[in-house]
mmCIF file of the C-alpha atoms, coordinates in Angstrom:
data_MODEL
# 
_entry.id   MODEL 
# 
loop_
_atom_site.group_PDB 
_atom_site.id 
_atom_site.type_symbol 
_atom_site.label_atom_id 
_atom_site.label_alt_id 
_atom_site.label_comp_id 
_atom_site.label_asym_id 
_atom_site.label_entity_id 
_atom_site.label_seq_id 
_atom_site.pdbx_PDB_ins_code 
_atom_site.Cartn_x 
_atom_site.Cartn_y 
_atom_site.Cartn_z 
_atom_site.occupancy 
_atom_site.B_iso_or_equiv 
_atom_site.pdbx_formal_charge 
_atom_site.auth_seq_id 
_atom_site.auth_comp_id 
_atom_site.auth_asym_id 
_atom_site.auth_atom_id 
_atom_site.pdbx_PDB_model_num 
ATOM 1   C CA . UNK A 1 1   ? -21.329 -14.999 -0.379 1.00 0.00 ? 1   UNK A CA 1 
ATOM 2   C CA . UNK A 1 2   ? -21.970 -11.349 0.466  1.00 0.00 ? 2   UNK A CA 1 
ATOM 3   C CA . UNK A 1 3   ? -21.162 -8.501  2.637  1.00 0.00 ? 3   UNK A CA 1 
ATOM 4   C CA . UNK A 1 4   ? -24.807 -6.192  3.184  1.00 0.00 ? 4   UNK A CA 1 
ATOM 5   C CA . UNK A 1 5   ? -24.150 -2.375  4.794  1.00 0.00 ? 5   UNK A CA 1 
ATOM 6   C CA . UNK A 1 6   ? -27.388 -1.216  5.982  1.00 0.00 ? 6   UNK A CA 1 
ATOM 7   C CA . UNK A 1 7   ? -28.044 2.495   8.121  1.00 0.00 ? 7   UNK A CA 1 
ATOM 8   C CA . UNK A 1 8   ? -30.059 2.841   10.839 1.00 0.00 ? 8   UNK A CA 1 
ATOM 9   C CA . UNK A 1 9   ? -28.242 6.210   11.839 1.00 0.00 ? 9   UNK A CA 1 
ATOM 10  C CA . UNK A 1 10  ? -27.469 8.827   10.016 1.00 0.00 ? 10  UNK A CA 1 
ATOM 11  C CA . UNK A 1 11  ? -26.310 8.886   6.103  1.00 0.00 ? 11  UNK A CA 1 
ATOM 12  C CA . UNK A 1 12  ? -23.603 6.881   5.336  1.00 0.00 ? 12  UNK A CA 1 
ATOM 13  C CA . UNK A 1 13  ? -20.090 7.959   5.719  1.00 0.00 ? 13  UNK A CA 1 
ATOM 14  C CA . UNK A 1 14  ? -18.336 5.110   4.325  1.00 0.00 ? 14  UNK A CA 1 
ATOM 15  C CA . UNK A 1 15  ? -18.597 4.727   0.384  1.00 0.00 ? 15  UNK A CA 1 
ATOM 16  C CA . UNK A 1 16  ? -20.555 1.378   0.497  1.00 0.00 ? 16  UNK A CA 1 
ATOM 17  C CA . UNK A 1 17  ? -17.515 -0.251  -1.387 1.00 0.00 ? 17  UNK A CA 1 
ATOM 18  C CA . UNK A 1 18  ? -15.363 0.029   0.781  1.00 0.00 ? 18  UNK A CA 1 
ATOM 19  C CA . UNK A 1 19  ? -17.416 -0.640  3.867  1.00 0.00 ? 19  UNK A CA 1 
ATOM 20  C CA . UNK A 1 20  ? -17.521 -4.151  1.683  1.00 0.00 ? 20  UNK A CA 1 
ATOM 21  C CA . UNK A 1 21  ? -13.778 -4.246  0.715  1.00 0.00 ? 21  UNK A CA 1 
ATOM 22  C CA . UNK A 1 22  ? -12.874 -3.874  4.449  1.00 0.00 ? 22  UNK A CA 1 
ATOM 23  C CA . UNK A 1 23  ? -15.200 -6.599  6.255  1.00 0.00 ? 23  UNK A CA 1 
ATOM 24  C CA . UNK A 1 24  ? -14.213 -8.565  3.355  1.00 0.00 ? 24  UNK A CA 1 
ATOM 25  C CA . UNK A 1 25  ? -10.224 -8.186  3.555  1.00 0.00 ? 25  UNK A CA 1 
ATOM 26  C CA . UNK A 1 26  ? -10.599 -8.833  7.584  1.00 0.00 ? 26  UNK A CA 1 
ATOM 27  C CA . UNK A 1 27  ? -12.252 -12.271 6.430  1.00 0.00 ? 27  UNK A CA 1 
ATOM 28  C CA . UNK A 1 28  ? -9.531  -12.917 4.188  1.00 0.00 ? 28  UNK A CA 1 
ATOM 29  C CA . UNK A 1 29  ? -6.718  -12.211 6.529  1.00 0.00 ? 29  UNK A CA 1 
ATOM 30  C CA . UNK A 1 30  ? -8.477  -14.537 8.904  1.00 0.00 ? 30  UNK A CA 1 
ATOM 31  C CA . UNK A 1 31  ? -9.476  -17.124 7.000  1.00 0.00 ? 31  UNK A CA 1 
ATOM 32  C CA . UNK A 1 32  ? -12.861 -16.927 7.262  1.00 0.00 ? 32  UNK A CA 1 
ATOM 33  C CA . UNK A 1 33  ? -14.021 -15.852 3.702  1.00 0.00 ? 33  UNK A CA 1 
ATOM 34  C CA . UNK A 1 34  ? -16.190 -16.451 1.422  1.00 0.00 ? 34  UNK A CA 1 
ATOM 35  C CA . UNK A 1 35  ? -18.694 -15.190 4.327  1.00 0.00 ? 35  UNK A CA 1 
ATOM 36  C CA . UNK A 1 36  ? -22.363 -13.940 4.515  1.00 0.00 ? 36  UNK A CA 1 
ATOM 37  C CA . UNK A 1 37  ? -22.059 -10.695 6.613  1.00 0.00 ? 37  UNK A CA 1 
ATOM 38  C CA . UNK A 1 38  ? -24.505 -7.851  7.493  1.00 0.00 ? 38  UNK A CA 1 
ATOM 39  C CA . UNK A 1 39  ? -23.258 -4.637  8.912  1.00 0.00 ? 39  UNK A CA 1 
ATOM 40  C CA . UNK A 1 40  ? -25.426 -2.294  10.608 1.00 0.00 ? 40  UNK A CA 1 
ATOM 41  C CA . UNK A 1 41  ? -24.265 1.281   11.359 1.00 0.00 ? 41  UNK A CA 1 
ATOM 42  C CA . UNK A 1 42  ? -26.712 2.409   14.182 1.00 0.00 ? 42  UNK A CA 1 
ATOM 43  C CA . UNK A 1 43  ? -26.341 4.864   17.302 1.00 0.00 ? 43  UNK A CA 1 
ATOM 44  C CA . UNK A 1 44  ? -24.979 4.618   20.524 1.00 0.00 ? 44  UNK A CA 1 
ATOM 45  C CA . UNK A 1 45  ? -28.880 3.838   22.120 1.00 0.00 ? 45  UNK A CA 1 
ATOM 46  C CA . UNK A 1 46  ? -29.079 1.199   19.689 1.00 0.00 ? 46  UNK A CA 1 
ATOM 47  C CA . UNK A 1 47  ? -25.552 -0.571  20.089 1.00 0.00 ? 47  UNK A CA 1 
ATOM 48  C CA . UNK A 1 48  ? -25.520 0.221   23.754 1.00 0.00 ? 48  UNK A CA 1 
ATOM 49  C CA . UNK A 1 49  ? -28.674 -1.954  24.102 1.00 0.00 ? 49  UNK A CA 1 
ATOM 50  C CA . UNK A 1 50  ? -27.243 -4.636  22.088 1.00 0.00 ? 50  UNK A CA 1 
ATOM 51  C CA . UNK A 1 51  ? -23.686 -4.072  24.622 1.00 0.00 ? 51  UNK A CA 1 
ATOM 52  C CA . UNK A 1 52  ? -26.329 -4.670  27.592 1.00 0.00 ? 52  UNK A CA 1 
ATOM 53  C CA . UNK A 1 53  ? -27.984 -7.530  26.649 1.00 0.00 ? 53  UNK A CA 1 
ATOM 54  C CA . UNK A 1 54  ? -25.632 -9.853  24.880 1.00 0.00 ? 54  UNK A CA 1 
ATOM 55  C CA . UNK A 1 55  ? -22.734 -8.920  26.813 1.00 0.00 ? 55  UNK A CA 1 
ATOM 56  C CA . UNK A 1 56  ? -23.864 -7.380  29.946 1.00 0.00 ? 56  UNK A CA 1 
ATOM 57  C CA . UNK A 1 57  ? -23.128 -4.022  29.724 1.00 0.00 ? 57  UNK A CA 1 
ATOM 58  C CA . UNK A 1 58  ? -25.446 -1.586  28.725 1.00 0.00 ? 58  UNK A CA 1 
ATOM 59  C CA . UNK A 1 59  ? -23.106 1.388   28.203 1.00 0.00 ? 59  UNK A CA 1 
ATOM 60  C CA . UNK A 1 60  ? -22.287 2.085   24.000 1.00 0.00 ? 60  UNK A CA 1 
ATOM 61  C CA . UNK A 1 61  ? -19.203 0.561   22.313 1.00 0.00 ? 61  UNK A CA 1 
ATOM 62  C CA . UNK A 1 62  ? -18.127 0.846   19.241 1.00 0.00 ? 62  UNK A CA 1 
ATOM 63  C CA . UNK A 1 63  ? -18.631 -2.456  17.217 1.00 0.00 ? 63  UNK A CA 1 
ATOM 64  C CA . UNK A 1 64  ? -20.134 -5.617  18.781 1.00 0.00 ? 64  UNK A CA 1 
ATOM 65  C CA . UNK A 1 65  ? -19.794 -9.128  16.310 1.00 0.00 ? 65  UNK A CA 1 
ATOM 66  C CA . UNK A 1 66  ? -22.313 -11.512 16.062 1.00 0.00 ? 66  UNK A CA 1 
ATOM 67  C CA . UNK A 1 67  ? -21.353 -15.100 14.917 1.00 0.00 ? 67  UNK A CA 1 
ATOM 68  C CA . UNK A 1 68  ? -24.686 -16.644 13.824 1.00 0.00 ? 68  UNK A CA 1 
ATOM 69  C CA . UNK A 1 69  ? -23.445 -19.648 11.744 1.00 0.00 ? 69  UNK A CA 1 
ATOM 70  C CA . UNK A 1 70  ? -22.813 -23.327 12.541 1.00 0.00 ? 70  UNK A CA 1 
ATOM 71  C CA . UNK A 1 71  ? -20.750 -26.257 10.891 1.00 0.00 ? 71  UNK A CA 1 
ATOM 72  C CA . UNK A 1 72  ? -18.045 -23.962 9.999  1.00 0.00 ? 72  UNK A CA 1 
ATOM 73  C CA . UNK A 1 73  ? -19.631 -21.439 7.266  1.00 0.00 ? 73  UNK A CA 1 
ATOM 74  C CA . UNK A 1 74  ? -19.734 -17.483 8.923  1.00 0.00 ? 74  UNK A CA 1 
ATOM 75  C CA . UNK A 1 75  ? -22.967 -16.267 8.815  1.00 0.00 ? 75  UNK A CA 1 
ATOM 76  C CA . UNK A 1 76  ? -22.645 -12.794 10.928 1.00 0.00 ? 76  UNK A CA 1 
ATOM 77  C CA . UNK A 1 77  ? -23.958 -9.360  11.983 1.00 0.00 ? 77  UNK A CA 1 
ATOM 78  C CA . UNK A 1 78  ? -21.838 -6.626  12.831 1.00 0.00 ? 78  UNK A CA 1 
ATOM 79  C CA . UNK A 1 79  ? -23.056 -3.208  14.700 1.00 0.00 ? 79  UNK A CA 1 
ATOM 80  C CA . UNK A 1 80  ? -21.218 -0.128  14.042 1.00 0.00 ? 80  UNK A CA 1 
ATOM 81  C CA . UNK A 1 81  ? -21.585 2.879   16.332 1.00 0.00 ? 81  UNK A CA 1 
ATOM 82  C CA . UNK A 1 82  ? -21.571 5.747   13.556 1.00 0.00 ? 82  UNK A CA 1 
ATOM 83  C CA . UNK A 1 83  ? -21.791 8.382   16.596 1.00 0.00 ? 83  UNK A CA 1 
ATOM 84  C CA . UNK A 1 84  ? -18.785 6.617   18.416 1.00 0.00 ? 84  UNK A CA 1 
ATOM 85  C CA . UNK A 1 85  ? -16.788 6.758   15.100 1.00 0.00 ? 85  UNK A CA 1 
ATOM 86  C CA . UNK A 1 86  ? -18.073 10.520  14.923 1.00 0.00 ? 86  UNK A CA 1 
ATOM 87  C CA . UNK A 1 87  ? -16.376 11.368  18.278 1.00 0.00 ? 87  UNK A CA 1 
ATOM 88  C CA . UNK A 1 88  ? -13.074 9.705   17.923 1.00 0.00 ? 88  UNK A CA 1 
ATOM 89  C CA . UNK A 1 89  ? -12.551 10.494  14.550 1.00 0.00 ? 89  UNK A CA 1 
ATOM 90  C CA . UNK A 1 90  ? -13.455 13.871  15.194 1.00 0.00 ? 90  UNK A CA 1 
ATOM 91  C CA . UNK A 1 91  ? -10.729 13.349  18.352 1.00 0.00 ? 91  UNK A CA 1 
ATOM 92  C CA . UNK A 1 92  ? -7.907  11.956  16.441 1.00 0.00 ? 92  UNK A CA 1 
ATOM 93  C CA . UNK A 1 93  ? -8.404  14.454  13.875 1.00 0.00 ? 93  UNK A CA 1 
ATOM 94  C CA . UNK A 1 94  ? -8.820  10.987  11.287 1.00 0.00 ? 94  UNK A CA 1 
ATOM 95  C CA . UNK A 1 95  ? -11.506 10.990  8.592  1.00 0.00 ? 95  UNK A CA 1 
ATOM 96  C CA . UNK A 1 96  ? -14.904 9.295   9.663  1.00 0.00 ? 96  UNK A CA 1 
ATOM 97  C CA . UNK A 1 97  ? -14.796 6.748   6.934  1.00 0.00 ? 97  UNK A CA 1 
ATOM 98  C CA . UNK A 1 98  ? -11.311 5.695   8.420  1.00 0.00 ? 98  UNK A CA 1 
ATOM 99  C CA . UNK A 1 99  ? -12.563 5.027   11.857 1.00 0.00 ? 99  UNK A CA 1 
ATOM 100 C CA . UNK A 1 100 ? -15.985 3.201   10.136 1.00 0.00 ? 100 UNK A CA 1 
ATOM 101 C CA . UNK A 1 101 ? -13.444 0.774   8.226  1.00 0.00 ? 101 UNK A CA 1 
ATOM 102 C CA . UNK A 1 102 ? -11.558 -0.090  11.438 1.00 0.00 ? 102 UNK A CA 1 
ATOM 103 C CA . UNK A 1 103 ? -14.600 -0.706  13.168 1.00 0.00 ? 103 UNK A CA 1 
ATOM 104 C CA . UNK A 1 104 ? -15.645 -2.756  10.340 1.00 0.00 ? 104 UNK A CA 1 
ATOM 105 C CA . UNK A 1 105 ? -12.206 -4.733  10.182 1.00 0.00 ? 105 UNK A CA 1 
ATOM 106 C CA . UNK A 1 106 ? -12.773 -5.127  13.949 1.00 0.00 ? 106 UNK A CA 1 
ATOM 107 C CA . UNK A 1 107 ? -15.674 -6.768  14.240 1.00 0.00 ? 107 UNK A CA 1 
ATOM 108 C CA . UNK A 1 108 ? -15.070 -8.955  11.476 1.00 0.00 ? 108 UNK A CA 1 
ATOM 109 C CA . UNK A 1 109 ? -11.768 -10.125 12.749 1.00 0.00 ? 109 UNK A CA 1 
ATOM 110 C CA . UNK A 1 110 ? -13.398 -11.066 16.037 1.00 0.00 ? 110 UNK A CA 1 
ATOM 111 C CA . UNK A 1 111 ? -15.149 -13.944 13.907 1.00 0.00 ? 111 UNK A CA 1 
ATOM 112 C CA . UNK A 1 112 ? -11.676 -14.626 12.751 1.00 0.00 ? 112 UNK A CA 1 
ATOM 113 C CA . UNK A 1 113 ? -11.391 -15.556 16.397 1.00 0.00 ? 113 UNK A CA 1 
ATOM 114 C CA . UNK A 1 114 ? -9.324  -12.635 17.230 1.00 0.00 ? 114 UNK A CA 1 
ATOM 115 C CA . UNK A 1 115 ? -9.969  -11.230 20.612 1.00 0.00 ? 115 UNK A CA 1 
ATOM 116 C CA . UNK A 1 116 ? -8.937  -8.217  22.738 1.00 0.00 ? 116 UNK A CA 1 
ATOM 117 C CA . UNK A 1 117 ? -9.505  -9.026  26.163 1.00 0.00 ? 117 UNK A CA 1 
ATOM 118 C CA . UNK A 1 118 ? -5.566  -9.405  27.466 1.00 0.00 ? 118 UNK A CA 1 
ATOM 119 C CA . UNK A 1 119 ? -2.436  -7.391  25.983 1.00 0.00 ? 119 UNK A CA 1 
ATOM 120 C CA . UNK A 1 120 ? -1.159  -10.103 24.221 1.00 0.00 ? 120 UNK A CA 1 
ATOM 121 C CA . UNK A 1 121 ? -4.109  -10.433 22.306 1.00 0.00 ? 121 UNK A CA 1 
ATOM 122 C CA . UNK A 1 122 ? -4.997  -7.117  21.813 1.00 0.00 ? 122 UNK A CA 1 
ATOM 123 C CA . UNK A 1 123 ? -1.130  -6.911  20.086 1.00 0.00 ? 123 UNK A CA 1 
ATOM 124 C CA . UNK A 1 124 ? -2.276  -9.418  17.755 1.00 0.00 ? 124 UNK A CA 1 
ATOM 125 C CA . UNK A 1 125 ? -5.798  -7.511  17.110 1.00 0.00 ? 125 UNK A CA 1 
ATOM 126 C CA . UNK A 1 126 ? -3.965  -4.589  16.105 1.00 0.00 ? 126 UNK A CA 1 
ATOM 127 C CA . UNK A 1 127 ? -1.498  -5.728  14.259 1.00 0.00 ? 127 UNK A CA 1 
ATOM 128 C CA . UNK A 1 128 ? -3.684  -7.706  12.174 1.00 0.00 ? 128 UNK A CA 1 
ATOM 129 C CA . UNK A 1 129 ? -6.098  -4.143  11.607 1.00 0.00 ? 129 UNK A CA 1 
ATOM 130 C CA . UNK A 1 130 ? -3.264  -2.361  10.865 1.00 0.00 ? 130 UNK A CA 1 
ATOM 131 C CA . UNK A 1 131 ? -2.271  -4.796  8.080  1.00 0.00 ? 131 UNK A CA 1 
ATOM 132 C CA . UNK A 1 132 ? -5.957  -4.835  6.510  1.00 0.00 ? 132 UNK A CA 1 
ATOM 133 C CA . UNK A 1 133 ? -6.086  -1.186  7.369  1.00 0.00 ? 133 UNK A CA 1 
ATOM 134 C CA . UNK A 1 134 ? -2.674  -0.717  5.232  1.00 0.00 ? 134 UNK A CA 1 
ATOM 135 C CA . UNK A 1 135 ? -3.960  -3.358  2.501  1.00 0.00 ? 135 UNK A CA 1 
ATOM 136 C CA . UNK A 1 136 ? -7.010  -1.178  1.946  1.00 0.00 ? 136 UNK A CA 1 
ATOM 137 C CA . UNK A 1 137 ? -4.525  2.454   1.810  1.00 0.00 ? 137 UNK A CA 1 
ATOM 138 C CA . UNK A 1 138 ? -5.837  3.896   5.011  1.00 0.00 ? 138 UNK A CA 1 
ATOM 139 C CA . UNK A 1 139 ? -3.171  5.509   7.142  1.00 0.00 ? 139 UNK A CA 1 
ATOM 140 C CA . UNK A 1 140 ? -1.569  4.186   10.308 1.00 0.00 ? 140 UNK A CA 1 
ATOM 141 C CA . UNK A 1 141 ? -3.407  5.280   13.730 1.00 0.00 ? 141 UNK A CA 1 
ATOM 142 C CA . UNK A 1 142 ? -0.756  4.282   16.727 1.00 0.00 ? 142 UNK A CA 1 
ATOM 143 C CA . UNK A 1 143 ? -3.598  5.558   19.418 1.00 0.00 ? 143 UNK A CA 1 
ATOM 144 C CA . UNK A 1 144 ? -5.850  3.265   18.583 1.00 0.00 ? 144 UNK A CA 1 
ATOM 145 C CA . UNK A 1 145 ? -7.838  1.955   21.245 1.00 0.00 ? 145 UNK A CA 1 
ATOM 146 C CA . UNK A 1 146 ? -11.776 0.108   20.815 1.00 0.00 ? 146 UNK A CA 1 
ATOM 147 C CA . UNK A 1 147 ? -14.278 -1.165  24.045 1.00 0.00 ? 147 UNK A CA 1 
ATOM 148 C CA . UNK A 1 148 ? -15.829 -3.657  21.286 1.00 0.00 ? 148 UNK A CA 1 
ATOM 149 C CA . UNK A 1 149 ? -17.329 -7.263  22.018 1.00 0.00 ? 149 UNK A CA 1 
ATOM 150 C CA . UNK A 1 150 ? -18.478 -9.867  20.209 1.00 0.00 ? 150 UNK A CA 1 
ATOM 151 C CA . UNK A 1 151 ? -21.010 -12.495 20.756 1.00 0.00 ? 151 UNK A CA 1 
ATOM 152 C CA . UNK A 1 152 ? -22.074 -15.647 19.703 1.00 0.00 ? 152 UNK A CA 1 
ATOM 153 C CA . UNK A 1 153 ? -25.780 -15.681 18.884 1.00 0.00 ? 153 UNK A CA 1 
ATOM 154 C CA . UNK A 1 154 ? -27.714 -19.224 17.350 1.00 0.00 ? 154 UNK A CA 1 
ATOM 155 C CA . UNK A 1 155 ? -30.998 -18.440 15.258 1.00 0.00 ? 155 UNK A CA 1 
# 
């Protein structure tokens, strides 16, 4: 099992390591690893397309899941925004890698079955991203906030 980073945007930000280390420790905490995972760091054009057509809305986020596996096994693309991460890190005065990793965690705990569509679950979202976020030594971020979806795509 494997966790691939590939760029579409702009150089990479986040060491490939530990863009691997954090999809990886999401999966763990959820119970969903070993895994095969590909995530793709792209602009908001390119993840704002993807927002439009799998989820019907075609303005950027920041991370959209894709659960492409059956009878159990995760087989999955995630979609990074690197210019998203750009802005709020760049907002919260955070480190760029920092907000990559939680958009990584993010998106990989959405095919833990996490979700962030009503308060209660958003509680339980963040408290599980702060714990991999913690597990992996990157600092606490109380204003943290994310428009991310995820989908579920068959091949």
């Amino acid at each position: 099992m494997s966790v691939g980073l590939h760029w579409q945007a702009q150089a990479p930000e986040l060491p490939p390591d530990a863009g691997r280390a954090a999809v990886e420790a999401a999966l763990r905490h959820g119970g969903r690893w070993p895994a095969s995972v590909d995530v793709v760091f792209v602009d908001d054009r390119t993840i704002g397309e993807l927002h439009g057509r799998f989820l019907g809305d075609p303005s950027p986020t920041d991370v959209i899941a894709f659960d492409l596996g059956d009878d159990g096994g995760v087989e999955a693309e995630i979609y990074v925004s690197v210019e998203c991460a750009r802005r709020v890190a760049a907002e919260r005065g955070l480190p760029v890698a920092r907000e990559l990793a939680l958009y990584a965690v993010h998106g990989a705990l959405h095919l833990c079955g996490f979700d962030d569509v009503d308060d209660v679950q958003r509680a339980a979202m963040r408290a599980a991203e702060a714990s991999v976020l913690a597990g992996l030594g990157y600092e606490c971020d109380d204003a943290e906030s994310h428009g991310s979806g995820s989908a579920r795509e068959k091949s």
